[in-house]
OpenMM code with the backbone's topology and positions (N, CA, C; nanometers):
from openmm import Vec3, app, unit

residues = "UNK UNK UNK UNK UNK UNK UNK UNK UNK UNK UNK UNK UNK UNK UNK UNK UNK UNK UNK UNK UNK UNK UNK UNK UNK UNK UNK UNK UNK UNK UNK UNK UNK UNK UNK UNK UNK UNK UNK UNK UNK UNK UNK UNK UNK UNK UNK UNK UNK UNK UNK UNK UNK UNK UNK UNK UNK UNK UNK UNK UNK UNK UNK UNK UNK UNK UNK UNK UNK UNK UNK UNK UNK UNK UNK UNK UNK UNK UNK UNK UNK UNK UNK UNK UNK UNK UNK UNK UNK UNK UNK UNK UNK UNK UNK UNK UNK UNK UNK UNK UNK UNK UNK UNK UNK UNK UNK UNK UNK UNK UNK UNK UNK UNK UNK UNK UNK UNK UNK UNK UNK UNK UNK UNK UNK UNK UNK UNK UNK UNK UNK UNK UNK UNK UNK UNK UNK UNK UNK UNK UNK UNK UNK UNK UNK UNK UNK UNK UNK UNK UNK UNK UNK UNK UNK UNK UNK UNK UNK UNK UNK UNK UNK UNK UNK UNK UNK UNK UNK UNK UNK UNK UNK UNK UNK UNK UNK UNK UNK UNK".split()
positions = [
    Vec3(7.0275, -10.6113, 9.3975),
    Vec3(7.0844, -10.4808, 9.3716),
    Vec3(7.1541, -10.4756, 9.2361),
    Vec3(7.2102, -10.6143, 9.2237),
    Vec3(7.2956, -10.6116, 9.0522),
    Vec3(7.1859, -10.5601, 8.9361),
    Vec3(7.0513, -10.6402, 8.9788),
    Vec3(6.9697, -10.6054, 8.8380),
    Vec3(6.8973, -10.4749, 8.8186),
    Vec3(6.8701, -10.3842, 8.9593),
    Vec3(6.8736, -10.2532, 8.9470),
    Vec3(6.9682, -10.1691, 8.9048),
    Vec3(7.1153, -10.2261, 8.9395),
    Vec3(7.2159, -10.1188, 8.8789),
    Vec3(7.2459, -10.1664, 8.7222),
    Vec3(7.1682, -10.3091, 8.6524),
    Vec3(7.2195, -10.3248, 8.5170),
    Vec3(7.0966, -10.2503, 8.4790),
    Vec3(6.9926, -10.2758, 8.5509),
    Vec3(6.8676, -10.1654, 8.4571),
    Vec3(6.8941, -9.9978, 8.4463),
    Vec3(6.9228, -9.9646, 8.5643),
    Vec3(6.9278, -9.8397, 8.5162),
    Vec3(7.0385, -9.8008, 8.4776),
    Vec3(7.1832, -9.8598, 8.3932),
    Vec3(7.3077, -9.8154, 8.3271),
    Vec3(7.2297, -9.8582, 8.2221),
    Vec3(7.1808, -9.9639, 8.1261),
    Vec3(7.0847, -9.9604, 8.0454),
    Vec3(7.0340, -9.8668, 7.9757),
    Vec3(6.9384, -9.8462, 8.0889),
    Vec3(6.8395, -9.7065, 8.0712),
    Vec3(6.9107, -9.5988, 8.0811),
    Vec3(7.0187, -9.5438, 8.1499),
    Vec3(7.0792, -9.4004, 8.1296),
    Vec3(7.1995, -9.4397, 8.0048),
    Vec3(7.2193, -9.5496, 7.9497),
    Vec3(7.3232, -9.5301, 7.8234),
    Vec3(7.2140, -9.5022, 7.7512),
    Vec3(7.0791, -9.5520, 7.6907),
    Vec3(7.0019, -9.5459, 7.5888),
    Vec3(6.9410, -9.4175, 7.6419),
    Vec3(6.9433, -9.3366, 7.7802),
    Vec3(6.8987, -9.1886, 7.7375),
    Vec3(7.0311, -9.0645, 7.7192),
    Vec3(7.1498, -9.1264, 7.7032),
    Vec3(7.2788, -9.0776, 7.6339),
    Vec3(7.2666, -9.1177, 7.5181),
    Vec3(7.2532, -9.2061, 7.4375),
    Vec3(7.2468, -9.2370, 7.3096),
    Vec3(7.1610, -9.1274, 7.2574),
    Vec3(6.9965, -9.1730, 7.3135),
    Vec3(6.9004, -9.0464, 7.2531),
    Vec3(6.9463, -8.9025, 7.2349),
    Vec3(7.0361, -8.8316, 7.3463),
    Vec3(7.0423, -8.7011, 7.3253),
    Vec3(7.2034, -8.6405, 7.2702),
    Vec3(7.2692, -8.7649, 7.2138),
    Vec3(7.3853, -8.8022, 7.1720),
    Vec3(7.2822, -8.7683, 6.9986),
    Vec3(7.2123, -8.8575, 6.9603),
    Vec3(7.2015, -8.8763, 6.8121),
    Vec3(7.0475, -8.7366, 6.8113),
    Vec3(6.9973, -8.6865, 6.9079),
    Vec3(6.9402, -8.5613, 6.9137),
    Vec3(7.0446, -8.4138, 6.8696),
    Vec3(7.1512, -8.4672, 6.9415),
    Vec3(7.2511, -8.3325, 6.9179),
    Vec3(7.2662, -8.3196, 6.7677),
    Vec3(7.3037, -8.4817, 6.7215),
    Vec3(7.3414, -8.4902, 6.5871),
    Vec3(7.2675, -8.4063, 6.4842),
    Vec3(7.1400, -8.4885, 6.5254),
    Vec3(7.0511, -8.4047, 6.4268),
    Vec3(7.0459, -8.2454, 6.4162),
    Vec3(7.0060, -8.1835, 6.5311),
    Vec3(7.0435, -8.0541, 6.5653),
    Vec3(7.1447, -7.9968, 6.5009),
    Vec3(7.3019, -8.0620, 6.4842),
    Vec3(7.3741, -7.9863, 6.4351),
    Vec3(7.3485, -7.9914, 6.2854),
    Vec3(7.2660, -8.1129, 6.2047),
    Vec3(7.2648, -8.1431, 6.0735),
    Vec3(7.1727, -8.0383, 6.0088),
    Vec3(7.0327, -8.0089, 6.1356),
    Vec3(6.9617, -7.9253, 6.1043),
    Vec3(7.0378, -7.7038, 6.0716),
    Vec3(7.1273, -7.7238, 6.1628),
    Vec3(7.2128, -7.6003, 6.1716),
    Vec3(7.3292, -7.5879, 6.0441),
    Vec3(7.3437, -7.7094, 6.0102),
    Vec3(7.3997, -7.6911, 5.8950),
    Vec3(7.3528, -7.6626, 5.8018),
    Vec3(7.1887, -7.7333, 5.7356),
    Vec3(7.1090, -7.7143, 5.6673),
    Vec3(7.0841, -7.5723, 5.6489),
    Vec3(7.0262, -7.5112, 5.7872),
    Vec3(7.0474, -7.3454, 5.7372),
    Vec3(7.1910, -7.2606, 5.6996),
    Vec3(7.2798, -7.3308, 5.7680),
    Vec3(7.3847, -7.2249, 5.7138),
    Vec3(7.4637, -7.2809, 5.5694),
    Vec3(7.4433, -7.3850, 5.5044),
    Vec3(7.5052, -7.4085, 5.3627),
    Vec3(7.3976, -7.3937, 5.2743),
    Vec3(7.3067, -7.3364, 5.3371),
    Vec3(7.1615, -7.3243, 5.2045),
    Vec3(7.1135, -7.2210, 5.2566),
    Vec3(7.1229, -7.1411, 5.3807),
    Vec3(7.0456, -6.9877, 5.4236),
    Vec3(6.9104, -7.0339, 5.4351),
    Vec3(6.8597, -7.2187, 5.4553),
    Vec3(6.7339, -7.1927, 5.4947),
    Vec3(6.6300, -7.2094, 5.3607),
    Vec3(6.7254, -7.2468, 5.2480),
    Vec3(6.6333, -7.2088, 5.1469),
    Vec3(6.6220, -7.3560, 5.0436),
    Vec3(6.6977, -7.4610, 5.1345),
    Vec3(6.7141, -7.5904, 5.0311),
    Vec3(6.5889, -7.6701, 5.0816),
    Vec3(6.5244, -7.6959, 4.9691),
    Vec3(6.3633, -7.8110, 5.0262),
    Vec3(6.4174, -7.9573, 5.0977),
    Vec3(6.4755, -7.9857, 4.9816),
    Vec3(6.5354, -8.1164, 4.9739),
    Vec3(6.6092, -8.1680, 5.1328),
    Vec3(6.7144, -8.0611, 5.1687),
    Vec3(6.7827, -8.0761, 5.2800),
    Vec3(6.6933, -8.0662, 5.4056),
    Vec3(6.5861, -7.9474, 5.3906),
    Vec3(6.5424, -7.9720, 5.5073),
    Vec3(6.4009, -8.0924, 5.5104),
    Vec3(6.3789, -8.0918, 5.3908),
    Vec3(6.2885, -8.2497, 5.4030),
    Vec3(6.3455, -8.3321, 5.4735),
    Vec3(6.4682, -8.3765, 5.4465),
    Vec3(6.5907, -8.4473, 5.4767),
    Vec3(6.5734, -8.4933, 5.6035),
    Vec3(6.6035, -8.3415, 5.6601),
    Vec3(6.6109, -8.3462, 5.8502),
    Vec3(6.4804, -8.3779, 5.9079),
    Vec3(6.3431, -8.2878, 5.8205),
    Vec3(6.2367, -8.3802, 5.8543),
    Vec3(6.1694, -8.4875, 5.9006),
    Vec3(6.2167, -8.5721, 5.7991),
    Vec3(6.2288, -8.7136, 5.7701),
    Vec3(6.3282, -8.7759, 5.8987),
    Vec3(6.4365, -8.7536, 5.9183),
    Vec3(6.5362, -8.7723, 5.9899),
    Vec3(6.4369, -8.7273, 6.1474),
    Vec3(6.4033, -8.6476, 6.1422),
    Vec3(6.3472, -8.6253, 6.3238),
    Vec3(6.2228, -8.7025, 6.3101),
    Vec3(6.1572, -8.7625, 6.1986),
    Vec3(6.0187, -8.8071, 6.2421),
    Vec3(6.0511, -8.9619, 6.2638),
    Vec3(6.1484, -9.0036, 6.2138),
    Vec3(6.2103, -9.1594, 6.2383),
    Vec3(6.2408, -9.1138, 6.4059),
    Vec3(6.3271, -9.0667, 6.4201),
    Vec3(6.3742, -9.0235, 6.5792),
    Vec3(6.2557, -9.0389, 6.6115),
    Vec3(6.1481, -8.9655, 6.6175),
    Vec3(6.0374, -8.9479, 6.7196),
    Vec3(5.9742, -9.0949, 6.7252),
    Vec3(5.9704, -9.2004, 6.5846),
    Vec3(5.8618, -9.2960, 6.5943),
    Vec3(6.0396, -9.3792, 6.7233),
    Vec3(6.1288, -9.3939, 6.6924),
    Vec3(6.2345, -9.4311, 6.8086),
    Vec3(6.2261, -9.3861, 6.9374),
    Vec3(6.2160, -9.2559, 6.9668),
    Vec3(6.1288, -9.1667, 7.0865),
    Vec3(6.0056, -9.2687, 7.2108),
    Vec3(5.9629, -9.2934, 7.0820),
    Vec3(5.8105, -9.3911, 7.1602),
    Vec3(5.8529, -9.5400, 7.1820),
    Vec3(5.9441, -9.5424, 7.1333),
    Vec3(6.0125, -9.7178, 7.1526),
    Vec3(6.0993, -9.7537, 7.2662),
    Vec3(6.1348, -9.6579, 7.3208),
    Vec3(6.2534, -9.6352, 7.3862),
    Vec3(6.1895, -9.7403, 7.5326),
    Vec3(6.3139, -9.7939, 7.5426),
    Vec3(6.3248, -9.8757, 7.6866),
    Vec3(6.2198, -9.7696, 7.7986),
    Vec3(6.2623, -9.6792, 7.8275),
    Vec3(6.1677, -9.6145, 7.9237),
    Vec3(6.0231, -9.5847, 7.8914),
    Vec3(5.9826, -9.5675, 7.7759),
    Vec3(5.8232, -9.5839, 7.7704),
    Vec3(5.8333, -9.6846, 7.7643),
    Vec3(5.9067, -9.8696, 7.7333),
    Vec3(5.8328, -9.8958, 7.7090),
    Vec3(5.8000, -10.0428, 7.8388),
    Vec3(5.9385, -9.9755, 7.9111),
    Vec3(5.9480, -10.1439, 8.0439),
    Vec3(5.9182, -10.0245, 8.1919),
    Vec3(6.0312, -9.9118, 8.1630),
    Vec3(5.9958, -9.7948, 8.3093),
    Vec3(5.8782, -9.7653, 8.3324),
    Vec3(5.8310, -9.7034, 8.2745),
    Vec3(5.7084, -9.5935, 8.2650),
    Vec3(5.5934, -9.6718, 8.3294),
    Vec3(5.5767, -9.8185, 8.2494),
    Vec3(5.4391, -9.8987, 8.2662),
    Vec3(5.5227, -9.9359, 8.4704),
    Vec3(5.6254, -9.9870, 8.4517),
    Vec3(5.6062, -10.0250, 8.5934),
    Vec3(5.6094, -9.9215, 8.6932),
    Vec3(5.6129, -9.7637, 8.6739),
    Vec3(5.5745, -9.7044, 8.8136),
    Vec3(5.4780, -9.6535, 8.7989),
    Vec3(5.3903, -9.6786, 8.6986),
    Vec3(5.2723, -9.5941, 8.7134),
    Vec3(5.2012, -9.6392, 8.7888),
    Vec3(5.1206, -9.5554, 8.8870),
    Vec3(5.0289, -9.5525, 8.9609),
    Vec3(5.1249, -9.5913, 9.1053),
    Vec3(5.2151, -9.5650, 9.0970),
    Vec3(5.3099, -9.5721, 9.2439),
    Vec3(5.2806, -9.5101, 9.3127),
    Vec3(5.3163, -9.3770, 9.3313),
    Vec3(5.2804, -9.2562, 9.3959),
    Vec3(5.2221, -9.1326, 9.3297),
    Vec3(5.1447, -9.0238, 9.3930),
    Vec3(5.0897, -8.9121, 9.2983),
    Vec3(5.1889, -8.8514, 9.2504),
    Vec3(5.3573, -8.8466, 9.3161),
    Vec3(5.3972, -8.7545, 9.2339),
    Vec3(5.4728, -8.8009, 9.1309),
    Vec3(5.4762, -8.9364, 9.1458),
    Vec3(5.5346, -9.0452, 8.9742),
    Vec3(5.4109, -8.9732, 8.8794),
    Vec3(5.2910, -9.0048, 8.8774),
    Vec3(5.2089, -9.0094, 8.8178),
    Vec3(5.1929, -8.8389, 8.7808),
    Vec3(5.2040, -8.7323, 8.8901),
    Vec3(5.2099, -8.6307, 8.8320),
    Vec3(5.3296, -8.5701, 8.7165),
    Vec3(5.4081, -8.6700, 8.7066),
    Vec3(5.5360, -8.6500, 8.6572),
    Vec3(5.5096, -8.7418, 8.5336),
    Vec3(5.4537, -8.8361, 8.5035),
    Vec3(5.4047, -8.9071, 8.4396),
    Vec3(5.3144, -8.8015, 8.3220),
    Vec3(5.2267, -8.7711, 8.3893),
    Vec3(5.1388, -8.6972, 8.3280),
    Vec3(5.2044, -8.5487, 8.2424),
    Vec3(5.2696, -8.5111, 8.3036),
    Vec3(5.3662, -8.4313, 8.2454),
    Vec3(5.4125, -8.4467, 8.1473),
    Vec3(5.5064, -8.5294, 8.1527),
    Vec3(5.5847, -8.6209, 8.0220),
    Vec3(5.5091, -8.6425, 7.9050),
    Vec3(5.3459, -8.6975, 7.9229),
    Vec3(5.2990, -8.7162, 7.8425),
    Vec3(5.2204, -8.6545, 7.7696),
    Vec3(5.2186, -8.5477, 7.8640),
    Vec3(5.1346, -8.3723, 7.7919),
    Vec3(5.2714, -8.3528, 7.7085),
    Vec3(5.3900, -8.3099, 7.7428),
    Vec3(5.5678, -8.2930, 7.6123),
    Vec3(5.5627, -8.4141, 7.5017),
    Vec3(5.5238, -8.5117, 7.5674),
    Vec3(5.5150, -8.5697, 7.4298),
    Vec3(5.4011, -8.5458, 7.3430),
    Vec3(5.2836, -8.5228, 7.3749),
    Vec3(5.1854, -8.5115, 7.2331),
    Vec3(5.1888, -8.3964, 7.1777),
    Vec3(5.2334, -8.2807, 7.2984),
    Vec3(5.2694, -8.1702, 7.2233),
    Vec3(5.3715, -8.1451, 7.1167),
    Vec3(5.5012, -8.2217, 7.1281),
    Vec3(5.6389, -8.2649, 7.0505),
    Vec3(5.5330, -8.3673, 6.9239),
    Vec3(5.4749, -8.3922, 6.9894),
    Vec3(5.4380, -8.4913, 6.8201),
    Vec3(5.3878, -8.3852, 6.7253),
    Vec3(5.2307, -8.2760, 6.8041),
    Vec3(5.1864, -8.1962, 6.7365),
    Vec3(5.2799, -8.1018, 6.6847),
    Vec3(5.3807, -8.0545, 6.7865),
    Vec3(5.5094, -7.9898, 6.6491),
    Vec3(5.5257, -8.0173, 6.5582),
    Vec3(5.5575, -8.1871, 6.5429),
    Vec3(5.6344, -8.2496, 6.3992),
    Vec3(5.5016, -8.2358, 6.3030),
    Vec3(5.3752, -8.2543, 6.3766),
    Vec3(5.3308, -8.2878, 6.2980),
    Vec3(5.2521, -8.1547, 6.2108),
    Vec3(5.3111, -8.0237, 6.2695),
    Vec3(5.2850, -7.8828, 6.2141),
    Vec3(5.4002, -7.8695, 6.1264),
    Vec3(5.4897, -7.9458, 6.2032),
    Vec3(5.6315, -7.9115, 6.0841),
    Vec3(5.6102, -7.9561, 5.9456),
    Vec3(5.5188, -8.1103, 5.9326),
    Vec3(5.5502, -8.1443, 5.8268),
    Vec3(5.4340, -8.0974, 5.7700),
    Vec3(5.3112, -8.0177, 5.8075),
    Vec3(5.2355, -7.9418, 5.7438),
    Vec3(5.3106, -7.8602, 5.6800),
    Vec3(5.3634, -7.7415, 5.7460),
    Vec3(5.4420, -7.6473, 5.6975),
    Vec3(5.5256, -7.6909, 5.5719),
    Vec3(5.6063, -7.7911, 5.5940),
    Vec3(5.6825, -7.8465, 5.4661),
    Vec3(5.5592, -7.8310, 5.3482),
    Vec3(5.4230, -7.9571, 5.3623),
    Vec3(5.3528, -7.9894, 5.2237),
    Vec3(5.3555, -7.7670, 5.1871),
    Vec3(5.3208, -7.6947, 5.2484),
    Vec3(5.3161, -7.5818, 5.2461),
    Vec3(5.4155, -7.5173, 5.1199),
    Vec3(5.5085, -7.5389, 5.2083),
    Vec3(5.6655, -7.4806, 5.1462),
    Vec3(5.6781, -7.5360, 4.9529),
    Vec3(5.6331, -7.6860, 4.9771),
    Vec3(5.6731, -7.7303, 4.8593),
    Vec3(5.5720, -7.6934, 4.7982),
    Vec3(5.4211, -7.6699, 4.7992),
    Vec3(5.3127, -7.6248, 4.7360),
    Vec3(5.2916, -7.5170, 4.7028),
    Vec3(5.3652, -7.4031, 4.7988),
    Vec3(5.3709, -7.2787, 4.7914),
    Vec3(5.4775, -7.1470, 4.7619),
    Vec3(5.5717, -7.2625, 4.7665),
    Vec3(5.7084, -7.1792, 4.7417),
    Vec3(5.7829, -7.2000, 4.9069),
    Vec3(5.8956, -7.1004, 4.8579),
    Vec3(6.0460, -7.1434, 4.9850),
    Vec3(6.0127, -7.0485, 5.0716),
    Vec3(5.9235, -6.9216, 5.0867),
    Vec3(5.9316, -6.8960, 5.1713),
    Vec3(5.8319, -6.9201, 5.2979),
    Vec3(5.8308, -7.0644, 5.3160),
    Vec3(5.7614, -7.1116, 5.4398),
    Vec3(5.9138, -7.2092, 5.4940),
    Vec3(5.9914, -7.2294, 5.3818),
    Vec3(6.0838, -7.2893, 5.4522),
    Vec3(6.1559, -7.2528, 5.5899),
    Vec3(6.1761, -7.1142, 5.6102),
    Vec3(6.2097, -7.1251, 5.7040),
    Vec3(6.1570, -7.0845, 5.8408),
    Vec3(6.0193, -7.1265, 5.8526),
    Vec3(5.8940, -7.1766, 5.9636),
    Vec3(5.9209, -7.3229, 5.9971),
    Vec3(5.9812, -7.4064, 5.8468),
    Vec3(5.9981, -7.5478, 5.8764),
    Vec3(6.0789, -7.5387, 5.9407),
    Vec3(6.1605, -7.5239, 5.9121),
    Vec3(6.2983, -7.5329, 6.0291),
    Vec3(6.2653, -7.4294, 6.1354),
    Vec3(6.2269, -7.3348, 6.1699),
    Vec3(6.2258, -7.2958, 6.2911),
    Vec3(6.1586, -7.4035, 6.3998),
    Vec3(6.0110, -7.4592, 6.3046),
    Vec3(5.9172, -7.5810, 6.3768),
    Vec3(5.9996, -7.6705, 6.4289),
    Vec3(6.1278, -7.6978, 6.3626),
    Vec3(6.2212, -7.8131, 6.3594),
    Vec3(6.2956, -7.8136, 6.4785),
    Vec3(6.3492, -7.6721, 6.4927),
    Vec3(6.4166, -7.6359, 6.6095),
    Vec3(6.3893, -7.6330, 6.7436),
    Vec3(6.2687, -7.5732, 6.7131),
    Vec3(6.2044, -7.6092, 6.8625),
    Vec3(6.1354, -7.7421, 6.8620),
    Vec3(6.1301, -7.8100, 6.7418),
    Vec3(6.0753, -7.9630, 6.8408),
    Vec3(6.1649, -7.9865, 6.8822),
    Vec3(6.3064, -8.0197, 6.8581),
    Vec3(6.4230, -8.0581, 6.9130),
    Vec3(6.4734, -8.0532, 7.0531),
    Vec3(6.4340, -7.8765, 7.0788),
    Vec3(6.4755, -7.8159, 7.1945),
    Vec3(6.3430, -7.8459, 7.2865),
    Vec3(6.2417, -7.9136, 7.2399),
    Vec3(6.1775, -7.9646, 7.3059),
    Vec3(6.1713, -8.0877, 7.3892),
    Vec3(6.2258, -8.1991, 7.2706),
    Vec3(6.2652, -8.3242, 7.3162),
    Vec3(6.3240, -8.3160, 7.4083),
    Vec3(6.4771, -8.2456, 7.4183),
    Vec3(6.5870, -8.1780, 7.4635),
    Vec3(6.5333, -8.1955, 7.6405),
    Vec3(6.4327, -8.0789, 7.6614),
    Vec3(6.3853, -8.0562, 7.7747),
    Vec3(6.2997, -8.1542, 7.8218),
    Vec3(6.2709, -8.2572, 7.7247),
    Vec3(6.1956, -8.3975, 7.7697),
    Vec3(6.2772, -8.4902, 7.8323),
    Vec3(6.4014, -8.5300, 7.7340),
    Vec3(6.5183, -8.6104, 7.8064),
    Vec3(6.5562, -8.5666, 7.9287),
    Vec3(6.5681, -8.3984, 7.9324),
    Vec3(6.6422, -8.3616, 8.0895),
    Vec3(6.5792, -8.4002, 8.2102),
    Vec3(6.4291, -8.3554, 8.1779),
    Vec3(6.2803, -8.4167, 8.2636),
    Vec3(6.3155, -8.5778, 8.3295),
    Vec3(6.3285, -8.6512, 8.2261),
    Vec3(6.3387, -8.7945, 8.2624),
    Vec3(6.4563, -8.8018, 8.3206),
    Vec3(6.5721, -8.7559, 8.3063),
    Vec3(6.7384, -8.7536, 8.3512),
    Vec3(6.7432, -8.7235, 8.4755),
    Vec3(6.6783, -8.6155, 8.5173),
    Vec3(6.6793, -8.4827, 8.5852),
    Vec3(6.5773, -8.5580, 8.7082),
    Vec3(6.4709, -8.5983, 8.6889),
    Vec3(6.3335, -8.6085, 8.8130),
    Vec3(6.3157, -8.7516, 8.7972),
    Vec3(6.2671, -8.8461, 8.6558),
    Vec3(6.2111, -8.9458, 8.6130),
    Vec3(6.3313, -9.0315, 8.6847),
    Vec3(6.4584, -9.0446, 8.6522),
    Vec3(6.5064, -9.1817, 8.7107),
    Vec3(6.5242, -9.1772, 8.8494),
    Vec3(6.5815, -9.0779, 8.8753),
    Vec3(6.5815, -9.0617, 9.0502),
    Vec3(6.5002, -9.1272, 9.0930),
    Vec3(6.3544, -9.1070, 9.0577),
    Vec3(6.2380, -9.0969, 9.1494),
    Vec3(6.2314, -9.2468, 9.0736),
    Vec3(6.2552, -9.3318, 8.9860),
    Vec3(6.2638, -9.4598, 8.9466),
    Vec3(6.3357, -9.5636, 9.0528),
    Vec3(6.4861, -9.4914, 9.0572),
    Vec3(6.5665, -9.5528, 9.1495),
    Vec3(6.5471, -9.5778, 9.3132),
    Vec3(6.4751, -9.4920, 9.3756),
    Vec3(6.3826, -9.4938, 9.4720),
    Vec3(6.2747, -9.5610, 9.5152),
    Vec3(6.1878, -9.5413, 9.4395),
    Vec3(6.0315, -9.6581, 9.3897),
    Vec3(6.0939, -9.7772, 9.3589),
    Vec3(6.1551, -9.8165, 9.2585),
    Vec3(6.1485, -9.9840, 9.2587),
    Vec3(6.1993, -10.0686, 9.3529),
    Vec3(6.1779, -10.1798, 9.3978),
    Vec3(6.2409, -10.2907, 9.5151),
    Vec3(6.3400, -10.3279, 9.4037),
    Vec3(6.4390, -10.4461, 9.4330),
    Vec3(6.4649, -10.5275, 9.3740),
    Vec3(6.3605, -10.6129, 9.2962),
    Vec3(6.3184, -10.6760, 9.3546),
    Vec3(6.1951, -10.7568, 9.2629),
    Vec3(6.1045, -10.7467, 9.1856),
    Vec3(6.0897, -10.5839, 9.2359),
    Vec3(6.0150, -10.5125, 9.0970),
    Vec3(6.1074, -10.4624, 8.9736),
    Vec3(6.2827, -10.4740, 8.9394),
    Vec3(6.3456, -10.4513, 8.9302),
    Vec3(6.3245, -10.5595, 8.8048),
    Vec3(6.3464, -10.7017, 8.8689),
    Vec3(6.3872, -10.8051, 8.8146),
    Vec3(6.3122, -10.7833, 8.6718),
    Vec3(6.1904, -10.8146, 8.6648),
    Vec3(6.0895, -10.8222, 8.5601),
    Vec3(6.1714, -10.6951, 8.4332),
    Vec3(6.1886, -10.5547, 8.4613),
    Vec3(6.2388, -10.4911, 8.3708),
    Vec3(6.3574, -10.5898, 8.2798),
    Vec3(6.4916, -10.6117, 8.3974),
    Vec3(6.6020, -10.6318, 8.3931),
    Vec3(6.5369, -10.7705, 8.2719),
    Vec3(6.4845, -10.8515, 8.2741),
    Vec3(6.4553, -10.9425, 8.1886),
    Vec3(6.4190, -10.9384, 8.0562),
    Vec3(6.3392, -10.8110, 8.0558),
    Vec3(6.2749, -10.7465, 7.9299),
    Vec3(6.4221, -10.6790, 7.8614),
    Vec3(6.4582, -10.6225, 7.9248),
    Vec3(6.6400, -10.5614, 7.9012),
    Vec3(6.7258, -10.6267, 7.8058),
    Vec3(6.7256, -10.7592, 7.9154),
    Vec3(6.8198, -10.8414, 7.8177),
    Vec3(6.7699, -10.9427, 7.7427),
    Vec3(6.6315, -10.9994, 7.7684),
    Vec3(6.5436, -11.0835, 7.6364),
    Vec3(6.6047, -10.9621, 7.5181),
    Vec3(6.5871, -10.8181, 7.5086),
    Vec3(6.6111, -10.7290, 7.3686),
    Vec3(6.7462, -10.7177, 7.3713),
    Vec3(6.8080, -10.7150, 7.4340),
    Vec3(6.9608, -10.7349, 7.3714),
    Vec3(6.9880, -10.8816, 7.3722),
    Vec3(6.9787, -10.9610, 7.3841),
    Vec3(6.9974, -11.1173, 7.3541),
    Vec3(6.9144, -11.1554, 7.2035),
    Vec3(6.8388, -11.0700, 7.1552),
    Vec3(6.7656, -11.0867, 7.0685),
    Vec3(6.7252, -10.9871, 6.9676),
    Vec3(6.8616, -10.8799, 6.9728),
    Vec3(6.8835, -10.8223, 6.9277),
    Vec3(6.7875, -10.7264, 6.8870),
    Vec3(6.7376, -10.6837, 6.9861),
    Vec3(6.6356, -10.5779, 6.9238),
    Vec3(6.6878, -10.4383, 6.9096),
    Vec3(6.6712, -10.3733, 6.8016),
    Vec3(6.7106, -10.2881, 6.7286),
    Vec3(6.5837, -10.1106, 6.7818),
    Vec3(6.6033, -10.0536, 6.8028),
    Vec3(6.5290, -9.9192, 6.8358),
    Vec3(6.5515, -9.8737, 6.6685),
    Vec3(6.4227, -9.7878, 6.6068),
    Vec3(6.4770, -9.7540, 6.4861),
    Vec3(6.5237, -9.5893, 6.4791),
    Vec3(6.6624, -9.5638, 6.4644),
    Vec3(6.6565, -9.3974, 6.4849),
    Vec3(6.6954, -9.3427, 6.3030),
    Vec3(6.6975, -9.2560, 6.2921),
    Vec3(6.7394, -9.1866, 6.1993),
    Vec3(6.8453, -9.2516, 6.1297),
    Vec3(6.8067, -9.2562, 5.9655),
    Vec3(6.9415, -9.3651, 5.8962),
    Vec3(7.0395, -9.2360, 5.8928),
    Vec3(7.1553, -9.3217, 5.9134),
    Vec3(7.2644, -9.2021, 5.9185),
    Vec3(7.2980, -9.1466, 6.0822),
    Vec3(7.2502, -9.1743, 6.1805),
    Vec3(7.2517, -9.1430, 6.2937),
    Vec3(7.2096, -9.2357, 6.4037),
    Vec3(7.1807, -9.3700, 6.3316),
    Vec3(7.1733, -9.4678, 6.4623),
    Vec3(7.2974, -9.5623, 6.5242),
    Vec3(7.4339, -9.4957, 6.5150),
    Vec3(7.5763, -9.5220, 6.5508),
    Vec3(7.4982, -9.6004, 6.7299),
    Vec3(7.4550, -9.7416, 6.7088),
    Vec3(7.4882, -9.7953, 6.8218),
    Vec3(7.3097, -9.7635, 6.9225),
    Vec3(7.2502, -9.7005, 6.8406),
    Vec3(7.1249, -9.7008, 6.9091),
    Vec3(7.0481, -9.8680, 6.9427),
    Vec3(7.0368, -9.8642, 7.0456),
    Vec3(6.9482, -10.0066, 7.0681),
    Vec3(6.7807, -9.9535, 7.1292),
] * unit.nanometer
topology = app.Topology()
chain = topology.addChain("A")
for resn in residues:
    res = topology.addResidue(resn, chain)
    for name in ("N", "CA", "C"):
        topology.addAtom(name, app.Element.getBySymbol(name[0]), res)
């Protein structure tokens, strides 16, 4: 029971961290429009850049990368929940990855696509947003339920082999205050 309750405080600090240094960004992005009206390249490249590091951290994360593999194929409704998750994520990628179209746009074409970038920006965010709650909200419950102890153990090892060995998650420079 110890190594289920160290796995999943683990796993729910690193999905507080995520929507801890998500907010961040969010507010950096809200600043961006209101000390520039939306109209600075540079700044919102900035945040760009800043959410596409987040996202490649996104895919690293303890839960894709020790949770996810061990309940799949548990039950249909892990797996329907599974499947879910992973339709928000390619869709959240195809955001960023319209956002940073839009940017080559903006800078090729002038500022007024800039603020499509940042709108793109906003809602990937508020997307993630509703991804973390998904996993918070349905994903661990239904984690905490499904695993035995012994199916437990194997995570709990992977856990602390990366913190004994310091493995680092990469988030946004300027915003990884404590991300693992």
């Amino acid at each position: 029971m110890l190594i289920a309750t160290y796995s999943i405080v683990a796993i729910s600090a690193e999905q507080k961290n995520s929507r801890s240094v998500l907010f961040r960004l969010q507010e950096y992005l809200h600043s961006c429009l209101e000390k520039f009206n939306g109209r600075d390249p540079g700044a919102i490249a900035c945040a760009l850049e800043k959410l596409s590091q987040f996202d490649q951290y996104w895919h690293t994360r303890k839960m894709e990368l020790y949770v996810i593999p061990a309940i799949r194929g548990a039950t249909h409704e892990v797996d329907s929940l599974l499947e879910e998750l992973e339709t928000m994520s390619s869709r959240g990628m195809a955001m960023l990855r319209s956002a940073q179209e839009k940017m080559r746009r903006a800078l090729e074409q002038g500022l007024d696509y800039l603020r499509e970038v940042y709108r793109s920006l906003e809602v990937y965010c508020e997307h993630l947003s509703q991804c973390l709650a998904k996993e918070e909200n349905e994903l661990l419950p239904m984690v905490g339920r499904l695993l035995t102890s012994e199916q437990w153990f194997p995570i709990a090892a992977k856990l602390l082999s990366d913190d004994a060995h310091g493995v680092k998650r990469r988030t946004p420079a300027g915003f990884a205050d404590g991300v693992q």
